[in-house]
Phi, psi and omega in degrees: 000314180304337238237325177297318197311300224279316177280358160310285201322304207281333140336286187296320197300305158339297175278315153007279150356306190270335189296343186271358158211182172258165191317008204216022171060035195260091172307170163314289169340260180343298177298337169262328135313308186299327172285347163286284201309339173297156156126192179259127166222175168234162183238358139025280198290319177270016189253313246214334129332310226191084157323358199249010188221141191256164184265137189241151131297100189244142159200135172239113175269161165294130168225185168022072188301299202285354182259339180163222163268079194227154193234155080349060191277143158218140164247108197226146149328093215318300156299020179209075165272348185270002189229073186275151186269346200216107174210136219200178189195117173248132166264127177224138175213189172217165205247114179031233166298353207262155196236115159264103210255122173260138167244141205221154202222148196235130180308316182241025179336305153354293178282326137320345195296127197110308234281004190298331204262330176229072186276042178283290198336353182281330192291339157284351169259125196257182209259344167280010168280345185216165205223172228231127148336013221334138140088325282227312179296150190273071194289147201199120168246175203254122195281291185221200165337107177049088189192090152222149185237145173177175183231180144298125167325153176263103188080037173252015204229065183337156179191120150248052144308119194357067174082032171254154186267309188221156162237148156220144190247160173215123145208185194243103199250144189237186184275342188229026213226154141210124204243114177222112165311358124041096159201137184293182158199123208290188208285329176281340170099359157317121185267134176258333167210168201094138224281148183289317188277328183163197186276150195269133173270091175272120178240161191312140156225002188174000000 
């Protein structure tokens, strides 16, 4: 009887366990970050604020479903969205509390540039396209409802961007928000590029 007790319990402790993510080993949590993060934003508003900031495009898609967690990113100038200055593949899975968005650079960028309108057109693109940032990922815990905030290791994020040595990100993403801080900095600790006053504030627009 004890011994029936003993494999319920460890039975119930297991779907326990279990209850907290979906078949594809995804917590809530985890599912709820990738999903604030998709979508189209702009920085518009502070741009029409604040001359010191320019209005950007950031988008991001959901891609490779079956492989995991991976977004598609471009970043452009809002009027030259056929021309991004930044185009990347963020991976995010997670580490205990902590939420990991791995950043990836495409061998052939160029030719993904667009393809967000039709993203099946991603499935052609495979993991030897592309190459893994070092030191580069964004660790992010979750302050409260659709809320996590984190940065880049300190000084792990290589950068040679007009004489910078190193880089750093600092955000914040929210449900309709993403606050993202972006700056270099030369071998002297001199920020050489990126913005000075705080972070460009992208909001959901789609």
């Amino acid at each position: 009887m004890k011994k029936a007790l003993f494999i319920f319990a460890a039975v119930a402790l297991f779907i326990s366990c279990k209850s907290g993510q979906n078949q594809t080993g995804n917590s809530k949590e985890l599912q709820e970050l990738v999903t604030v993060m998709q979508g189209h934003y702009s920085s518009e508003k502070q741009s029409k604020a604040d001359e010191d900031y320019f209005n950007i495009s950031l988008r991001m898609t959901p891609i490779w479903k079956s492989k995991g967690n991976y977004l598609f990113v471009e970043q452009a100038i809002f009027d030259k969205q056929d021309k991004p200055y930044r185009v990347r593949i963020y991976k995010v899975s997670q580490r205990g509390d902590e939420f990991i968005s791995e950043i990836y650079t495409l061998k052939n960028e160029k030719a993904w540039i667009g393809k967000w309108a039709t993203p099946e057109a991603y499935d052609q693109l495979t993991e030897a396209d592309i190459e893994l940032k070092q030191g580069c990922e964004v660790v992010l815990k979750r302050t409260g409802k659709n809320k996590f905030e984190g940065a880049t290791g300190d000084k792990t994020c290589p950068s040679e961007l007009r004489g910078a040595s190193w880089a750093n990100s600092i955000v914040t993403v929210t449900e309709n928000e993403i606050l993202s801080w972006d700056q270099g900095f030369d071998k002297d600790g001199k920020q050489v590029w990126g913005a000075t006053k705080g972070g460009y504030a992208f909001i959901k627009i789609q």
